[in-house]
C-alpha positions in Angstrom: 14.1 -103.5 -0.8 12.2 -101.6 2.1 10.5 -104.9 3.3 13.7 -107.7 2.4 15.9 -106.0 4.5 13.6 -104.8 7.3 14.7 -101.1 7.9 18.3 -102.2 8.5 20.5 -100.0 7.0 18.0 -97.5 6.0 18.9 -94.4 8.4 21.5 -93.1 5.8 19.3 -92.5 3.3 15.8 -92.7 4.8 15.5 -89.0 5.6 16.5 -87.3 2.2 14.1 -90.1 0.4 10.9 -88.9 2.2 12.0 -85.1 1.6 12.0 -85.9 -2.1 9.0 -88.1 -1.8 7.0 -85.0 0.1 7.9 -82.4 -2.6 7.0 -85.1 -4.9 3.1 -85.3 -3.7 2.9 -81.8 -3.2 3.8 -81.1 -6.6 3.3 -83.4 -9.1 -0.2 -84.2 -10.4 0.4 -87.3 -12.2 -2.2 -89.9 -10.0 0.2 -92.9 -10.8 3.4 -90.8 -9.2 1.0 -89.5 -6.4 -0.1 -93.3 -5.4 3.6 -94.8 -5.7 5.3 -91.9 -3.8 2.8 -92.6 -1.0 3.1 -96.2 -1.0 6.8 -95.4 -0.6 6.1 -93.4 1.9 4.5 -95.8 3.9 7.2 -98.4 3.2 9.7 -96.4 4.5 7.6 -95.9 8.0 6.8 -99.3 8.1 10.8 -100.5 7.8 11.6 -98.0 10.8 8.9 -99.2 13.1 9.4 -97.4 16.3 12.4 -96.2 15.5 11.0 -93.5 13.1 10.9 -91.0 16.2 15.3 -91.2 15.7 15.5 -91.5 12.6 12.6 -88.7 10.8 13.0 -86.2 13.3 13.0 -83.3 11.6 11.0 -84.1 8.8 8.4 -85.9 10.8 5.7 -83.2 11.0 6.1 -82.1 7.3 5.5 -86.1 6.4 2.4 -85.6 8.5 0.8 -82.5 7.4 1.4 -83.9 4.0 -0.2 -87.3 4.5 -3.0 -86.0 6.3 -3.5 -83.3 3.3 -3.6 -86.2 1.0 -5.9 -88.3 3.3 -8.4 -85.4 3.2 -8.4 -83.6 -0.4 -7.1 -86.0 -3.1 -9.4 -86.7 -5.8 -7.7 -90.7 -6.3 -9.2 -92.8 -4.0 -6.1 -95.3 -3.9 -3.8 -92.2 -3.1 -6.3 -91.2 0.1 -5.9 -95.6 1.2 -2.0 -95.0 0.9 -2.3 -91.9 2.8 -4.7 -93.1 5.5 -2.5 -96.8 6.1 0.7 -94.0 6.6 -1.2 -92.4 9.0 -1.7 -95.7 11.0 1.5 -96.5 10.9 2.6 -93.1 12.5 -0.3 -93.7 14.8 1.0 -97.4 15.6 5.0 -95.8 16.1 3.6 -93.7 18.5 1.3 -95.8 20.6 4.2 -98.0 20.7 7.0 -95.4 21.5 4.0 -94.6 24.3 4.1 -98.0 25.8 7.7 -98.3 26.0 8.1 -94.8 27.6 5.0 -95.8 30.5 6.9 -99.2 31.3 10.2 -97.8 31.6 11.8 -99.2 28.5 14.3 -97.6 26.9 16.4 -98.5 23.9 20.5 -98.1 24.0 21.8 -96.5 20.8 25.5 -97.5 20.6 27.8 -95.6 17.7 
């Protein structure tokens, strides 16, 4: 659903889903719920693109910590890929969000 509707529509919901998804991987120890809640994860960054920085910004740094955590300790080696492709995608968002801020642009959020 993520990827067919391209983040639109997401915002409502996007934050409580990765604060279930981060309690998720750190407590559960079932390796097949580990390695879909981080491919979620990494869905969920992908569908906000740039506009993660708006929508996550509260729970940004605890997705982090806890991706980073993964990449580094857990035993499943898919789980640590899942973890380490989230990690460029935060890394992408923000070299991105980088650019835009050094050429001037800016995006208008209208309500």
């Amino acid at each position: 659903m993520l990827n067919a509707t391209r983040g639109h529509g997401i915002e409502k919901w996007t934050d409580q889903l990765l604060h279930l998804l981060t309690n998720i991987l750190k407590v559960d120890r079932s390796t097949l719920v580990r390695r879909s809640a981080i491919d979620l994860v990494r869905q969920a960054l992908k569908a906000c693109g740039t506009n993660v920085f708006v929508i996550l910004r509260e729970r940004l740094l605890d997705i982090h910590r806890e991706v980073n955590r993964l990449m580094k300790t857990d035993r499943d080696e898919t789980v640590r890929l899942h973890a380490q492709l989230c990690c460029e995608e935060l890394d992408a968002a923000l070299r991105q969000n980088q650019e835009d801020t050094e050429r001037g642009y800016s995006r208008k959020i209208r309500f």
